[in-house]
N, C-alpha and C positions, 0 to 999 in steps of 0.2 A: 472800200470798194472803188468809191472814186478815186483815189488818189492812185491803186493799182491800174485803172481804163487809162488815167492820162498819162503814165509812166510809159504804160505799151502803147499809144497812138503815138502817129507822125509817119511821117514817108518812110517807104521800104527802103532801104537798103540793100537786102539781100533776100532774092525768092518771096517775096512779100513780107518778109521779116522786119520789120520796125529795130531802129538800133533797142530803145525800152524791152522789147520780144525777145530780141536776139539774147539781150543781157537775163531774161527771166529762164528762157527756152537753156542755156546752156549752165545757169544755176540749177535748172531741175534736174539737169542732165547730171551735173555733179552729185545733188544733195541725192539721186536714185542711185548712184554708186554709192557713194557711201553709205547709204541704207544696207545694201546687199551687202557689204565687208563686214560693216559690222553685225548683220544678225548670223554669216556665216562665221564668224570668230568669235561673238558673243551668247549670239541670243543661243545659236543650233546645240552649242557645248551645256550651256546651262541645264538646257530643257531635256537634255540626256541624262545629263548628273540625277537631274529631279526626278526621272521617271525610271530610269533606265534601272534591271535587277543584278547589275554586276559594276563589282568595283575597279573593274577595267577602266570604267570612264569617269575621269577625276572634273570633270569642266575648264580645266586649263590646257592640256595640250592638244583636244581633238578638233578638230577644227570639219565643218561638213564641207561635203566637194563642192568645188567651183558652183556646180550649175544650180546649186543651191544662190549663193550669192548674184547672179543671174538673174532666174527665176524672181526671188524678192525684189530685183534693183527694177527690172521691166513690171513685174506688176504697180509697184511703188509708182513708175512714170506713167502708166496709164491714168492711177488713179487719181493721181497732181492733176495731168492737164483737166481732166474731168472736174474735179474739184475748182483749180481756180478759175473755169469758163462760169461757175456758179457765183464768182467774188465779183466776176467781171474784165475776167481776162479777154482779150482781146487779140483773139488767133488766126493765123491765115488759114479759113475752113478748110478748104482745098487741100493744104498740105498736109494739115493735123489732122482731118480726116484718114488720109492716105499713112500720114506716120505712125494712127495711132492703131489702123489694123494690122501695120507690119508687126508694128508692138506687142501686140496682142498676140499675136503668131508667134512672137518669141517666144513671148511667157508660155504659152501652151506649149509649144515644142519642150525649153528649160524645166517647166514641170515632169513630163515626162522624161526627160534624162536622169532630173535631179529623185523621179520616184524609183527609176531603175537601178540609181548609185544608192542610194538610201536602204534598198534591200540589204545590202550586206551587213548594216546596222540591225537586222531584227533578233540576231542573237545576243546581241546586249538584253532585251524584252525577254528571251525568254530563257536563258542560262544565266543559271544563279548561282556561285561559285561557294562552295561549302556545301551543295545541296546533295544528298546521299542519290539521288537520283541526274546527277549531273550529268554522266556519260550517254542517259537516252536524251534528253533536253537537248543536249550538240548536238546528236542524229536529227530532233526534231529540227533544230534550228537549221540544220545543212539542208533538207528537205524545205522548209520554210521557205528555206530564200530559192532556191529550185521554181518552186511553183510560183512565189512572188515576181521573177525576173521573169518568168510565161504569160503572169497576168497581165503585166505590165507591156510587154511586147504585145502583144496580142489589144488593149486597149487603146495602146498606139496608136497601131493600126489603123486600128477604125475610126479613132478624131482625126487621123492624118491622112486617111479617105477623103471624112467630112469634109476635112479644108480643102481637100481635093478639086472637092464638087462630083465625086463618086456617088450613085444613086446607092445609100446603104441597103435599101429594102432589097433590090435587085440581088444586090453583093449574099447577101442574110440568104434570101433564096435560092440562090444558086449553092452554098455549102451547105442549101439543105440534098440538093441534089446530087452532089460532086460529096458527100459525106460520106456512104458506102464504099465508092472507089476508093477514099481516103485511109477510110479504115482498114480495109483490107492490103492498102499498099503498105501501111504504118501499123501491123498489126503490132508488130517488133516490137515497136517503141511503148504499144501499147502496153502488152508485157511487162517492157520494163517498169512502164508507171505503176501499174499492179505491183511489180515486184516489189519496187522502193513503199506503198501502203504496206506490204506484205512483213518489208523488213521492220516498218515503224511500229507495227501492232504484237506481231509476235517476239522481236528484240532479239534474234537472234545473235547478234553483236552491234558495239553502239563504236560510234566515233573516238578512237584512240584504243580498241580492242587490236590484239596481237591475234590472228584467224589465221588458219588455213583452208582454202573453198578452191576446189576446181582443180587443183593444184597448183595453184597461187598460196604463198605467205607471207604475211606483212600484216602492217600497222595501219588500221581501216582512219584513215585521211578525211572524206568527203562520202557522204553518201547524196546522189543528185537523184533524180529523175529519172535519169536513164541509167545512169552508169556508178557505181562505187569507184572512187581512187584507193587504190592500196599502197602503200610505200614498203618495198622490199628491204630486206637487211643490208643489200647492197645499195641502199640509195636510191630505187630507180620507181618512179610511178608505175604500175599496171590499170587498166581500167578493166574491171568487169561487170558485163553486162548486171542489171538488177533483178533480171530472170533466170541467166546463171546463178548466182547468189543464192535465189531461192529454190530452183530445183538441184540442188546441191548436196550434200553433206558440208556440214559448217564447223570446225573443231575451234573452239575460242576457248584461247591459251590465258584470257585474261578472266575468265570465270573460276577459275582451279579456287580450290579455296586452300590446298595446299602443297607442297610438291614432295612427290618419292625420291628416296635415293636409294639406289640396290647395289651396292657393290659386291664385289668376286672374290676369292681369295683364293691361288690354286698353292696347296701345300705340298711337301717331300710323301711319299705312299707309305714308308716307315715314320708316319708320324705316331707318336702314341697318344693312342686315345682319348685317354683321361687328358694328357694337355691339351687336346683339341677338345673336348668336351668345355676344359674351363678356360680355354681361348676364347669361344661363344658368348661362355657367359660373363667374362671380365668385358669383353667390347660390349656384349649388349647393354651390360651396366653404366658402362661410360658415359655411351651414347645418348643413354634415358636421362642422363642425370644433365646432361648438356640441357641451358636453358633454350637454345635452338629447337631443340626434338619436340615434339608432340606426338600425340595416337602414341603414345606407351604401351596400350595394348594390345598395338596392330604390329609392333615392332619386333624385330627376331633376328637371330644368327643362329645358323645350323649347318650342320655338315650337309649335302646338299647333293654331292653324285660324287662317285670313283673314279679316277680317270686310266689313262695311260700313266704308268709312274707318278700318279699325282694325285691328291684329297683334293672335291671341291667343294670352299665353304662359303655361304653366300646368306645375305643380310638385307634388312629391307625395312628402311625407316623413312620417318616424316619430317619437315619442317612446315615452315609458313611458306605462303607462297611468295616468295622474293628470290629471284636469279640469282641476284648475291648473297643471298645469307643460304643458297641452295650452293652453290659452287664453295664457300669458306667450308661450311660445314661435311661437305663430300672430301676437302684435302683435310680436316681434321680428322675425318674418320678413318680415312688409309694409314695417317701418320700415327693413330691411336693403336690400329692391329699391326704395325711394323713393332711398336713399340712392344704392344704384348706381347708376340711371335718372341722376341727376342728373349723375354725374361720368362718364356716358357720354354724356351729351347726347339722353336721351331722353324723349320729352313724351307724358305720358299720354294717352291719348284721354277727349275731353270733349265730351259730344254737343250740350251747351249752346252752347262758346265755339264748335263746327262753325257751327252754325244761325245765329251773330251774325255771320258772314262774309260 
C-alpha cells in the first residue's frame, strides 16, 4: 500500500494528475478494456454454451454485442478506482469524483442497451431443437422477446428519468391519471396484445406454419406484440394486425396430416363398360399398392358423371403430407391411367379431334 501512495504522489502534471496517477489512471483504462473484450468474446459465449437449450450456440463463434463489452469494461473501472483508493491510491478527488459519476452513467446507460440486444438471445433459453413441440416454443420465444424489448424500454425510462432528476412519484401519478385517456387512444394496440396471449394459448398456428388468415398467405415469420409477419410465396413480408389473426378464420396448411389428390379422367362416350369398369379397378390397384398411398380405404376410382360425348371418371386418394411426394405421386398416377387406358383400348376424349369429324 505504501509503495502504491508513493508511486502516485509528486507534483501534477496534468489536471492534478501526478506523472505515478497518470501512469496507474491509464493502466486502468486499458486493463477495463480489456476486461470488456474478453468477457464479450469469452466469458458471454461460454455461459451460453453452458446454459443455453439449443445447439445453435457452440461457444466459439458467438460473440455478445459490443454494449456488452462496454457495460463490463466501465463497471470493472469504477470498481478499480474504488478498490485501490482502499490500497491507498492517491486520486485527484475532484476529478475522480466527477469521472467516476460520468462512469457510472455509462454503465447504467450500456446496461440497458446491452439488456435490450441480449433480448434477442432468449430463444436460445427456450427453443430446444429436436423438441416435438418446437414450433410453439419459437412462437413463445418471438413473443418473449416482444415483451422483453417493452420491458426493457420502459425500465429505461424511468432510471433515465431518475438520472434526469425527474420527480418519479409525480411522473407514476400522473399515468395514473393520463392512463384512461391512454387506454382508450391505444385500445388498438390493446387488442393486439390480447390477440398475440390469444394466439399463444390457443396455437392456432406457430412460427414457420404455411396459414391463410384475412386473406393473406404465407409462411408465419414473427409473431410480436402487435403485429404477426407473414412471408408470401412471392417473397414479400405482410404484417397482420394480432387481432385480425384472431378474429379471423385461420386455415393452417402445416397441420394436414395428410394430402388428397383427385384427379379427372374424361373418356370417349362409346366407351365400353366393362373396360371402364376394369380401368378403375387396375388404377385403383396400382395406386394402393404405391408405398406413397395411405387411407386405402378412403381410396376409389369410379365412373363419376356423363358428359357431352364424353364418360367422367374421377379418383380420390391419399399421401403424406409433403408437397413433393404430393405433386411425384399426382404425375405417377396420370401416367398410370394413360397407361391403362391404352391396354384397355381406351381413347380419351378430345374436343378438338370431335369438331374435325
Amino acid at each position: 500500500m505504501n509503495q502504491l501512495t508513493e508511486f502516485m504522489a509528486g507534483e501534477a502534471v496534468f489536471q492534478d494528475f501526478s506523472q505515478g496517477t497518470m501512469i496507474v489512471f491509464l493502466g486502468l483504462i486499458g486493463l477495463s478494456i480489456a476486461i470488456g473484450m474478453l468477457a464479450r468474446r469469452y466469458v458471454f459465449p461460454a455461459l451460453m454454451n453452458m446454459f443455453s437449450k439449443t445447439e445453435r450456440i457452440d461457444g466459439k463463434t458467438l460473440f455478445a454485442p459490443r454494449s456488452v463489452a462496454w457495460m463490463v469494461g466501465t463497471l470493472f473501472f469504477t470498481e478499480s478506482l474504488g478498490y485501490l483508493e482502499t490500497l491507498g491510491a492517491v486520486w485527484p478527488q475532484s476529478s475522480i469524483d466527477g469521472l467516476s459519476k460520468i462512469v457510472f452513467t455509462g454503465f447504467v446507460i450500456m446496461m440497458l442497451v446491452a439488456a435490450y440486444r441480449l433480448v434477442d438471445y432468449l430463444d436460445a433459453f427456450i427453443v430446444v431443437e429436436g423438441d416435438d413441440n418446437i414450433a410453439s416454443r419459437r412462437s413463445l420465444a418471438s413473443v418473449a422477446e416482444s415483451v422483453g424489448r417493452v420491458a426493457v424500454v420502459v425500465i429505461g425510462a424511468f432510471v433515465i428519468a431518475g438520472y434526469a432528476g425527474l420527480d418519479l412519484n409525480g411522473l407514476i401519478a400522473g399515468l395514473g391519471i393520463t392512463g384512461l385517456a391512454l387506454a382508450l387512444a391505444a385500445k388498438d394496440s390493446v387488442s393486439n396484445i390480447f390477440g398475440a396471449i390469444s394466439i399463444l394459448i390457443d396455437q392456432p398456428f406457430n412460427v414457420g406454419d404455411w396459414i391463410i388468415v384475412d386473406g393473406v398467405e404465407g409462411e408465419v415469420v414473427n409473431i410480436g406484440l402487435r403485429t404477426t409477419l407473414i412471408r408470401t410465396s412471392a417473397d414479400t413480408m405482410i404484417t397482420v394486425p394480432n387481432s385480425n389473426m384472431v378474429n379471423s378464420p385461420v386455415e393452417n396448411f402445416s397441420k394436414r396430416r395428410f394430402r388428397r389428390i383427385t384427379p379427372k379422367f374424361e373418356l370417349e362416350e362409346d366407351s365400353d363398360p366393362e373396360s371402364l369398369r376394369e380401368f378403375c379397378d387396375i388404377l385403383l390397384k396400382k395406386v394402393n399398392d404405391d408405398a406413397r398411398s395411405i387411407k386405402e380405404d378412403d381410396s376409389w376410382v369410379r365412373v363419376k358423371a356423363f358428359g357431352t360425348a364424353m364418360v367422367l371418371v374421377a379418383g380420390n386418394f391419399y399421401c403424406v403430407s409433403s408437397g413433393s411426394v404430393q405433386r411425384e405421386l399426382n404425375e405417377d398416377i396420370l401416367m398410370m391411367a394413360r397407361e391403362t387406358a391404352e391396354k384397355l383400348n381406351l381413347i380419351f376424349f378430345e374436343p378438338r379431334a370431335r369438331s374435325n369429324k
